[in-house]
Structures are given as structure tokens and as C-alpha cells.
C-alpha positions as CSV (number, residue, x, y, z in Angstrom):
1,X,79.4,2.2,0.0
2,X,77.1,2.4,2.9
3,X,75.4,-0.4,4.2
4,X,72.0,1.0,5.3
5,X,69.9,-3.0,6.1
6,X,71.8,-3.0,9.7
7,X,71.1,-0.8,12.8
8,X,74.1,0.7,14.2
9,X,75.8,-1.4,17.3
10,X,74.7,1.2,20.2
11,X,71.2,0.2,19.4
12,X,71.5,-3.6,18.6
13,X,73.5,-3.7,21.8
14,X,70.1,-2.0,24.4
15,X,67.7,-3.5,22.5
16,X,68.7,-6.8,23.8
17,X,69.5,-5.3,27.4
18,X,66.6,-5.3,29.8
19,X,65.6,-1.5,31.2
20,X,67.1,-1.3,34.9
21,X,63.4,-0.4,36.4
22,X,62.5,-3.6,34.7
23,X,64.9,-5.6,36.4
24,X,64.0,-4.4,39.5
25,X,60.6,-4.8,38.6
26,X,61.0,-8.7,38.2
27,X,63.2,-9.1,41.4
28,X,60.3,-7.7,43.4
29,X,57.6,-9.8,41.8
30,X,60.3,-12.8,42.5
31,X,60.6,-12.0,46.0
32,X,56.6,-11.3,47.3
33,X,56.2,-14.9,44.8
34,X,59.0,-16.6,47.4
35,X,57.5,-14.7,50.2
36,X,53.6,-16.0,49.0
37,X,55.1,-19.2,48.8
38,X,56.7,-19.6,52.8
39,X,53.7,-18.4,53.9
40,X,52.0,-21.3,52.0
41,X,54.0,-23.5,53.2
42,X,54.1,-22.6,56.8
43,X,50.4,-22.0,56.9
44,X,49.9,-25.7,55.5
45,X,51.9,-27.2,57.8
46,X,50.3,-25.8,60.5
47,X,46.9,-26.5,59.5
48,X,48.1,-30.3,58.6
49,X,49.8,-30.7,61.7
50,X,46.9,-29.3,63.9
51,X,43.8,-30.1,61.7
52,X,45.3,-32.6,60.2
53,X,44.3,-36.1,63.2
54,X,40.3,-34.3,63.7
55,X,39.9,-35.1,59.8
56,X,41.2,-38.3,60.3
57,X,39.1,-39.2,63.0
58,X,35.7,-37.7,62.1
59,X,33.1,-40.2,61.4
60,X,29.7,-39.6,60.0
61,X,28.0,-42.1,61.1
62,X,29.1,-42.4,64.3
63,X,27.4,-40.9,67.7
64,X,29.5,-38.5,68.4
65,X,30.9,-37.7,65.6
66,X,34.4,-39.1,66.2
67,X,35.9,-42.3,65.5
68,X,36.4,-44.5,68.6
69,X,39.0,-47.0,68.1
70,X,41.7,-46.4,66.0
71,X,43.9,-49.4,64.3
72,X,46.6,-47.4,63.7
73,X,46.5,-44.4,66.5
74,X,50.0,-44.4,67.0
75,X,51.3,-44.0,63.6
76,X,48.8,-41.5,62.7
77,X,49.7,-39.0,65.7
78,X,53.6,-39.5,65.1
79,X,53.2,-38.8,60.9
80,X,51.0,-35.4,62.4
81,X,53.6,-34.6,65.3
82,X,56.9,-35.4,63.6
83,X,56.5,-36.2,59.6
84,X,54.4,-33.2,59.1
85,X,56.6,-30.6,61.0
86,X,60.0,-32.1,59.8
87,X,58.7,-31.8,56.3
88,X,57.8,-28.6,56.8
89,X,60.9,-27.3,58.2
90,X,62.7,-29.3,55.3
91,X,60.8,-27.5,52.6
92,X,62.1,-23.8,54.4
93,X,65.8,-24.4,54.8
94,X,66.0,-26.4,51.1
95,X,64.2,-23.4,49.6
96,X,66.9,-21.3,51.4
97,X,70.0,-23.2,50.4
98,X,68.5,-23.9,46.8
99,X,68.9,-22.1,43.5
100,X,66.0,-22.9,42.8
101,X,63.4,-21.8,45.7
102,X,60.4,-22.2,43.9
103,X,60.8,-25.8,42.6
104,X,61.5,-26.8,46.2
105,X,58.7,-25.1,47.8
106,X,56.4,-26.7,45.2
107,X,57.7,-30.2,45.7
108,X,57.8,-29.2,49.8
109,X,53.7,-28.5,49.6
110,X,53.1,-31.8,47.6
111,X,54.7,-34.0,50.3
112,X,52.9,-31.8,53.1
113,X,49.5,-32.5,51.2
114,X,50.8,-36.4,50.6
115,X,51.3,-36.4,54.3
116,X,47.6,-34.9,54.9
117,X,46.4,-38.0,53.0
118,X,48.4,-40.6,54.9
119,X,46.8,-39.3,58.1
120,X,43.9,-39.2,56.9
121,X,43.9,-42.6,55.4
122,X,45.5,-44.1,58.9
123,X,42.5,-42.6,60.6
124,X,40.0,-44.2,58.3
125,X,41.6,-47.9,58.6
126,X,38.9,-50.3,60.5
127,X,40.2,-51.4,63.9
């Protein structure tokens, strides 16, 4: 007797297997999604590390515009100079050297941005 409820195996077997353009298709999107993501990153850094000490230091109230005595000057330009670049440069070689790019750029931006408000907050501290 023939069983006729089952598809034959040739078509249970591609039904499960991706197209090859579709593959290709997912690798690409991967790839500009990676590439999107350094970008991020190294365009944050920059703008943290450069940008970064004038928010710190603006002052609304203040004559000029800019903050005159810091408390904690020091640390705030060394976190800007050092923490920020380091981090940065942290977050590109992990995302390299990881299975996992994505996760480690992600987690790479959020300690840039925590950085961001660590300058900031050291710039606001009353002297």
C-alpha cells in the first residue's frame, strides 16, 4: 500500500534548506549592520573624546559661557584623553576577535556613552 500523508524526502530535505541567494542575502545585510556599527562606534568616540570636556564645562549662567574653576579638571581631561579612546579601541578589536560582533559593539557604545556622562558629571562638580 502507498502511503500518500508524507512528501517525498527530496522535498522535505529543501524545504528546510535556505535558498543560496538568500544566504548571501543575510551575509550582506550582516556585514553593512557590522560595518553601520564601527562607524558608530568610531564616530562616538570621536565626538566623546573631542566634544565630550566643552559639555562638561559649559555653564549657563556664567559670563562667558564656560565654567571657570573646575574641582576635578584633572580627572575629567584624563577619562576624555585616555578612558574614552582606550574604550573605543577596546570595543573594535573585541568586536574583531568575538563571535559575537554585535553584542560587543553594543556593550562597547554603552560604556563610551557611560563615559560621556562621567565627564560630564566631573565637569559639573562645584569647586
Amino acid at each position: 500500500m502507498e502511503n500518500t500523508g508524507t512528501a517525498p524526502a527530496s522535498a522535505s530535505a529543501s524545504a528546510t534548506e535556505p535558498a543560496g541567494g538568500d544566504q548571501r542575502a543575510r551575509a550582506a545585510a550582516r556585514g553593512l549592520g557590522l560595518a553601520v556599527l564601527v562607524a558608530a562606534v568610531l564616530v562616538s568616540g570621536v565626538f566623546i573624546t573631542f566634544l565630550g570636556p566643552f559639555f562638561a564645562i559649559a555653564c549657563d549662567t556664567c559670563e562667558d559661557g564656560v565654567r571657570g574653576t573646575l574641582a576635578y579638571g584633572d580627572a575629567l581631561i584624563a577619562v576624555a584623553r585616555y578612558g574614552v579612546p582606550l574604550a573605543t579601541f577596546a570595543t573594535l578589536a573585541g568586536m574583531v576577535a568575538s563571535h559575537r560582533p554585535g553584542r560587543v559593539g553594543g556593550f562597547g557604545l554603552g560604556a563610551q556613552w557611560a563615559l560621556f556622562l562621567v565627564v560630564v558629571a566631573l565637569g559639573q562638580l562645584p569647586a
